[in-house]
N, C-alpha and C positions, 0 to 999 in steps of 0.2 A: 565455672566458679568465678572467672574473674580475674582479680588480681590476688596474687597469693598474701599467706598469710606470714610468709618466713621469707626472705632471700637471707641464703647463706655465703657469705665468701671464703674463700678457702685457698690460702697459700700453697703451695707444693711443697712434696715433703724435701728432705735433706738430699741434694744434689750431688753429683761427683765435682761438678764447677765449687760447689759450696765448700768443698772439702781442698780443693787443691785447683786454685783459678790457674794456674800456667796452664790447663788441660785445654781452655780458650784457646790457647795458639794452633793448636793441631786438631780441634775435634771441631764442628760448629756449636753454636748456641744452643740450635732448635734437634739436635743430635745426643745432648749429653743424656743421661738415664740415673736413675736415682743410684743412691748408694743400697747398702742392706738395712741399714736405722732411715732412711727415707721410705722403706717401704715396708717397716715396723710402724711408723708414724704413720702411714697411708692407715692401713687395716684397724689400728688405734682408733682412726678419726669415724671410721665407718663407723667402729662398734660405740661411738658416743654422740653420732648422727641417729644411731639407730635409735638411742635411748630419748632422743629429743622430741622425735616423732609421734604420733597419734598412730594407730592403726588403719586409721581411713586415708589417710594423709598418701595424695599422686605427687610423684617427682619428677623432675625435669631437670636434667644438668647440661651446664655449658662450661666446657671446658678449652682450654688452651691447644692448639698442634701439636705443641714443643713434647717432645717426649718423654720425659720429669714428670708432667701435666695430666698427660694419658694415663702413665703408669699409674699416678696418684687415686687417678680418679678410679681405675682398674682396683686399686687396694680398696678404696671406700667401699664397693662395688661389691668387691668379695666378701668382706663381712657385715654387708647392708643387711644380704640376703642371703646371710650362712643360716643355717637350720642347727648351728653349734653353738651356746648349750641348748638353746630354745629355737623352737621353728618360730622362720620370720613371716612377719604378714605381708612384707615385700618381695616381687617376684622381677627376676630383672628383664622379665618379656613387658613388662605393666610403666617400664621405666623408658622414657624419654631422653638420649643423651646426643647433644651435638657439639663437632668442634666449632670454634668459633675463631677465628683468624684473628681476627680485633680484641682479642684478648690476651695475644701472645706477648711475650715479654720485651720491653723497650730496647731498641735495635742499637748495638754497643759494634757497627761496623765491621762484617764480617768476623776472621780472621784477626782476634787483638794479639797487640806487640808483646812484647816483653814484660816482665814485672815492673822494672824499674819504669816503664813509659807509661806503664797504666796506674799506678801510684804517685806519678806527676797527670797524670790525666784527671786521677780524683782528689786532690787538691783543687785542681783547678777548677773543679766545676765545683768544689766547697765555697771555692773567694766569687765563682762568677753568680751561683745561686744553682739549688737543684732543675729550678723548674723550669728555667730557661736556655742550661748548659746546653749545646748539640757535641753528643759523640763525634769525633770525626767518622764520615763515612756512614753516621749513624743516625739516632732519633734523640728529640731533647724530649722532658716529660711534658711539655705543652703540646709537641707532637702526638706522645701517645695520648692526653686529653681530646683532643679530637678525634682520635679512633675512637673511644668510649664515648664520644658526644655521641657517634652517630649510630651506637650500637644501645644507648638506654633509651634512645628513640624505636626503635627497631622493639625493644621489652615493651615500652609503654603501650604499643602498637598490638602488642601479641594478647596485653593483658587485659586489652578489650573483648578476648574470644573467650565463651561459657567455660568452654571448656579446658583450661589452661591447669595447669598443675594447682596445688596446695602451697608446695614448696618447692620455691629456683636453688637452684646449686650453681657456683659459679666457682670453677676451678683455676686459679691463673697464677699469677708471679706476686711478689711483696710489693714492687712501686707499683703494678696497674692496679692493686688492689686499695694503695692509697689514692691515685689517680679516679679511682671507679666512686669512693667514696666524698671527692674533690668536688668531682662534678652531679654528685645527686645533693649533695648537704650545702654545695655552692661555699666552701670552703676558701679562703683569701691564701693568695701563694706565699704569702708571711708563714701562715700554719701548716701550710703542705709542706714546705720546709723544714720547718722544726716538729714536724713528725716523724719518731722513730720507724724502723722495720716493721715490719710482722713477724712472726715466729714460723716457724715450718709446720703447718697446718693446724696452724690456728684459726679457730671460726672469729668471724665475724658478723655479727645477729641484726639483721634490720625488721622489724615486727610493724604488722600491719594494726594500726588506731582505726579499728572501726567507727568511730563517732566521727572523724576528721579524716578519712583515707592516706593519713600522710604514714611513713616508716619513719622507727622510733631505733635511732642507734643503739643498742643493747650493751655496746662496750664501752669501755673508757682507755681513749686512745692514750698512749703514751709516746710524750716529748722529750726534746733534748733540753729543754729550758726547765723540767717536772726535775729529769733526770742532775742538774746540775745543783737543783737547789739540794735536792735528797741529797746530795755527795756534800756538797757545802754544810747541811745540819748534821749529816754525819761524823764530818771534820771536827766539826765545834763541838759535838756533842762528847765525840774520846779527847777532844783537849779538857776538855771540861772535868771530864773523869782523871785525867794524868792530874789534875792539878793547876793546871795553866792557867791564865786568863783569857779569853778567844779576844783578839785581836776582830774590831770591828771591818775594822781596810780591808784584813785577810779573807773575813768572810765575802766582801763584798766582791773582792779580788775572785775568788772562787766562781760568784755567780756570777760574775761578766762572761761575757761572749768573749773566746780565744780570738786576738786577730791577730794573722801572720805576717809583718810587712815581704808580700813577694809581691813580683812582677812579671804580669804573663803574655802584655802584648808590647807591643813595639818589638826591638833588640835585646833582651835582657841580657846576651852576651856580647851586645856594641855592636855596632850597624854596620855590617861591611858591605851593603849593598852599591856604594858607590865604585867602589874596586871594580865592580862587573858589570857596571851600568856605561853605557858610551853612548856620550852627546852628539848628537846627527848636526855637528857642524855645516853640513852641504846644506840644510835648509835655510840657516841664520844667512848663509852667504848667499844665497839665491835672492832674500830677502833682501840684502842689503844693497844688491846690484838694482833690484825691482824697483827701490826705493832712490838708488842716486839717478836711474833712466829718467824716473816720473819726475825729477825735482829739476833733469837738466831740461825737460819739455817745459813746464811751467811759464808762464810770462812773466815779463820784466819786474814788472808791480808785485809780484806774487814773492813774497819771502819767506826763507830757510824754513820758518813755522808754521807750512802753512796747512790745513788739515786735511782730509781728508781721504779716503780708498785711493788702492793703485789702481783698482780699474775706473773712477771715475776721473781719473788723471792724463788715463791714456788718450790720445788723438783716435780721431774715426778710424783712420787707417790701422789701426796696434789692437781697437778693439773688434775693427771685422777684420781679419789678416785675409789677401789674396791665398787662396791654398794653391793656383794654377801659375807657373813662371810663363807660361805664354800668351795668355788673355789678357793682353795689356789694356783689353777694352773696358774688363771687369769694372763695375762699378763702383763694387767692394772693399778696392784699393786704390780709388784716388775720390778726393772730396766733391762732392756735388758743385758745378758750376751754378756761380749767381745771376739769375735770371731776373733783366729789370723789365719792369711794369711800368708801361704805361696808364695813372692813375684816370688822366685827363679823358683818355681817351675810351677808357671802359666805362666813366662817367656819362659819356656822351652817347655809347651806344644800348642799344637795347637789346638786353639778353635775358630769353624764356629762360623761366624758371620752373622746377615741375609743378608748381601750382598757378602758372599761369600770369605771374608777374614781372615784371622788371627787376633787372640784379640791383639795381640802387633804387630805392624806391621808399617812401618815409613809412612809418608806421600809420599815420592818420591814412593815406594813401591805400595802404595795405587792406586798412579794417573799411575803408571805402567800397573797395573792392571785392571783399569777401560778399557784402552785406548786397552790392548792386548784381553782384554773379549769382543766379540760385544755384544751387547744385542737386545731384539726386541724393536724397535720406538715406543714407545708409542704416539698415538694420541686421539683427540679426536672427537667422531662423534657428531654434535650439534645436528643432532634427526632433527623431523619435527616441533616441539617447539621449538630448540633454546636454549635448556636448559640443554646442555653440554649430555642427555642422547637418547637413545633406546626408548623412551617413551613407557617403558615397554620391550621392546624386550632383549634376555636373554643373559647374557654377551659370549661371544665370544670363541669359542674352539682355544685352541694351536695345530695348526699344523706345521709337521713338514714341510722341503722340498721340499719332495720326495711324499709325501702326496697333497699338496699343487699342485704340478705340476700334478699329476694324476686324481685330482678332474676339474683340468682348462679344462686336456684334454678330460677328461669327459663331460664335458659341453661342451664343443665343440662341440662333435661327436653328441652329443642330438639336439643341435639348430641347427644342420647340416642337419641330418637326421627327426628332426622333432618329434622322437621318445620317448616315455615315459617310455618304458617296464621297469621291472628291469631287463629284460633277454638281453635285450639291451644294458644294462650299467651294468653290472655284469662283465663284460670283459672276460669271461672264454673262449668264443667260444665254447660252447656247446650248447647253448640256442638257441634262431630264431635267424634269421641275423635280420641285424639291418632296411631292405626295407619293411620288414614284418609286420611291427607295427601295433598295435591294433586299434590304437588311432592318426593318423597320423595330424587331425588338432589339435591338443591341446599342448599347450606350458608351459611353468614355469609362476608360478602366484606370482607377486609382493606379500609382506604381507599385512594383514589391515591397518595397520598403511600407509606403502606406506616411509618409513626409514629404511630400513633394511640394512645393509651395503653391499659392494662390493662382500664379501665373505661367504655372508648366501645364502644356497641353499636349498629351503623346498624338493628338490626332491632326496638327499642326505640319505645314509644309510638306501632305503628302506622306504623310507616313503611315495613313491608314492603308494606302495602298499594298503595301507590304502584310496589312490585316486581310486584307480582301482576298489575296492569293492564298493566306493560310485558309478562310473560312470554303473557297472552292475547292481545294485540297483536301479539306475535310469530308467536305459533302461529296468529293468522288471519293473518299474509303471508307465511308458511311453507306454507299450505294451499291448497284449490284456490281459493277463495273471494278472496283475495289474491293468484291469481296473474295475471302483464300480458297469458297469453294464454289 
């Protein structure tokens, strides 16, 4: 089906906490259990869930851990699907029910203290603001906003599948259920604020607009600003009747916002933090010594004001200290002797430099030089990677010329002749002629790689020979002499 047609929310019914909070000190939160009018209100809610319903209509509830939540949702449950007076069209094998963690009630830190500390606790989250208070030890309601952020994502999610209920049930607590409401209506924390409770299992109706898919609040929430004015026309309205005049001030007095002058952070009973706090005099005096050492090295010229670090004050000696008392040789700890140069005389002589020039030599000179030397073009081979190198293959011999021209013609005469011999390519003319070759189908073999440059020749200086020995090697385990049987 989609996205349903109803989500319902649903407060828990009447609490033992609700009845008597001291029970916080000694029970947990997610431990307390309904009273007997919370689970009159549970079965209530069923049987005016059940009247709301269509007959075709699948359900799906998500409820809270906490055990209030369960129990509540257990009450619904029983008289969803009591067959008392009437048989129900719901059967609770056809219903869908999960706990949901993320719905559990706003985390008030374990274990709470005492009456008196927890009625200064909600003061103080009145003057600090609901929505941003944190418990100690506990959750602020912007905290539990983000658990429901990331649980109506998780719904929107679900309500993509065909098959998804008619109608969601959402069983939880009074703030997650304004929190829950916060974040789907996109609600301003001004109004989260001066939104009153819920009642104990009171619905709360979000109805699907077929023509616009969006959900249509069905309730009308009630505020503390709704609620102060009603008390204010109240007021005026039996003065009115005693006879009185209503004082405009008074009304207006009525509708203002109560504000308490308290104070809840700094010392509100006087700072005695200095009492117990103690100043690490050893540091100020370490300083101080640091600072008259550096002022007594200082030079002559250099006066009382003058700025800078103690370590850019210190002497070579203070900033490298000798750590050895007997290497008096160390370097470490005595200053570098001053070593004179003869200008005159390094002027006069001539000293290689790595590119082949004189240590003093003018610029004109230099680009003279560069321009009368040729040198060899350096290039680069980008490899079969790409990656500027040889991929592995071994840097390059310098040849000469004369060289160079002799190996070209070499390889010539080879891929000419077809020939591999080294008595072929020996060039003495003493050897076989060159028709005579041993091996006349076989040629030069590119390397593994398949990158080798222009001017790598494996068949070069003799290294066929090494080929030669494999290729009679072959041919004797090729033959009969090599054979295993």
């Amino acid at each position: 089906m989609g996205r349903p047609r109803l989500i319902i929310i649903i407060r828990h019914g009447q609490s033992e906490g609700n009845k008597n909070r001291d029970i916080h000190q000694t029970i947990p939160d997610h431990r307390v259990k309904l009273t007997p009018d919370g689970w009159a209100q549970a079965r209530d809610a069923g049987r005016r869930l059940r009247a709301m319903l269509r007959p075709d209509d699948t359900l799906q509830f998500y409820t809270s851990p906490y055990r209030r939540t369960r129990e509540t949702t257990e009450g619904i449950l029983e008289t969803l699907t009591s067959d008392d007076p009437d048989p129900s069209p719901f059967r609770r094998s056809s219903m869908k029910v999960y706990e949901e963690p993320r719905l559990r009630e706003q985390d008030f830190g374990n274990f709470q203290p005492c009456s008196d500390e927890m009625e200064r606790m909600w003061q103080e989250r009145a003057d600090y603001g609901h929505f941003f208070y944190r418990i100690p030890n506990g959750e602020s309601a912007a905290d539990a906003y983000d658990r429901v952020s990331g649980f109506n994502e998780s719904l929107w999610r679900q309500f993509g599948e065909q098959d998804f209920a008619s109608v969601l049930v959402l069983v939880t607590h009074g703030l997650m259920s304004r929190v829950f409401l916060m974040k789907w209506y996109h609600f301003s924390v001004e109004y989260f604020e001066d939104l009153r409770n819920v009642n104990h299992c009171e619905f709360l109706i979000m109805k699907l607009k077929q023509d616009s898919g969006k959900y249509i609040l069905q309730n009308k929430l009630r505020t503390w600003s709704e609620l102060r004015r009603e008390r204010a026309a109240q007021k005026a309205k039996e003065t009115k009747e005693q006879g009185e005049t209503p004082n405009s001030k008074d009304v207006a007095k009525l509708d203002a916002t109560p504000v308490v002058a308290r104070k809840w952070g700094g010392c509100p009973e006087g700072c005695t933090h200095s009492k117990h706090f103690k100043i690490r005099r050893d540091l100020l005096e370490l300083r101080q010594q640091d600072e008259a050492s550096a002022n007594a090295g200082l030079p002559s010229n250099a006066g009382p004001n003058t700025n800078g670090t103690v370590a850019s004050r210190r002497t070579l000696g203070r900033r490298m200290p000798n750590n050895s008392d007997d290497d008096s040789d160390d370097p470490r700890g005595t200053h570098p002797p001053s070593i004179a140069i003869d200008v005159t005389k390094a002027r006069e002589e001539v000293v290689s430099s790595p590119d082949g020039t004189p240590s003093f030599i003018t610029i004109e000179d230099r680009l003279r030089h560069n321009l009368s030397t040729p040198k060899k073009t350096s290039y680069l081979h980008v490899g079969r990677d790409f990656g500027g190198t040889y991929s592995g293959h071994a840097s390059e011999e310098d040849l000469s010329e004369s060289d160079a021209r002799e190996r070209l013609a070499t390889r010539a005469a080879r891929v000419k002749n077809g020939d591999r011999s080294t008595t072929a390519l020996s060039g003495n003319g003493g050897g076989k002629e060159s028709g005579t070759n041993k091996y006349p189908s076989r040629h030069a073999h590119a390397n593994r790689l398949g990158d080798a440059p222009s001017n790598s020749d494996q068949g070069s200086d003799g290294s066929y020979e090494a080929e030669e020995d494999l290729d009679q090697a072959e041919q004797v385990d090729k033959s009969v002499r090599g054979s295993v049987y």
